[in-house]
C-alpha positions, 0 to 999 in steps of 0.5 A, spaced: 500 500 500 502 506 498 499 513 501 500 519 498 499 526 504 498 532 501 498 539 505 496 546 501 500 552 502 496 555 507 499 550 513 505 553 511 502 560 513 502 558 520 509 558 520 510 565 518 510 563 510 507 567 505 501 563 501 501 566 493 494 567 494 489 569 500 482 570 502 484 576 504 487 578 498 494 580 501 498 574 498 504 574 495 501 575 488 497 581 490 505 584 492 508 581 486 507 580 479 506 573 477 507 575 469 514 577 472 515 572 476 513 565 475 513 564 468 517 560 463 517 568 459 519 571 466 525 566 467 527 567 459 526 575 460 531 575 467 532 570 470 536 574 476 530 578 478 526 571 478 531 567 482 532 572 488 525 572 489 525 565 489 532 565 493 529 571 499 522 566 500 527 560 500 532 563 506 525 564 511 525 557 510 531 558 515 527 561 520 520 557 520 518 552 524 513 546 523 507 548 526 501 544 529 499 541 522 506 539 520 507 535 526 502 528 524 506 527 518 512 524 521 508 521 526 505 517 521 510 513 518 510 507 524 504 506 522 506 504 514 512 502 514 514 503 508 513 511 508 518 515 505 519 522 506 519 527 500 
């Protein structure tokens, strides 16, 4: 048997990282164009500028924390031993 856990970003956002999108329209797309930023064209016109917003949203991984949402997941694998961590 194989299980397959998905969370959405906003289990993300309890840690203090930003959602692309938010029901209070103050994600990180409501800050930043996405048409300069995630695209295929964006990364084609400067690749630099796409890269250092990807790099600053990576460096506050540093800093988050798992949050209560997070915790069952490692919790889980006993149970199936055959669960690998992605």
């Amino acid at each position: 048997m194989r299980i397959f856990m998905v969370a959405g970003a906003g289990v993300s956002a309890e840690s203090g990282l930003g959602t692309f999108r938010d029901k209070n329209d103050s994600g990180i797309w409501a800050r930043f164009d996405p048409m300069k930023l995630a695209t295929p064209e964006a990364f084609a016109r400067d690749p630099l500028e796409v890269h250092a917003f990807y790099n600053a949203r990576r460096r506050k991984l540093i800093t988050a924390s798992p949050n209560a949402a997070h915790l069952p997941l490692p919790d889980s694998r006993p149970r199936w031993p055959k669960a690998e961590a992605s």
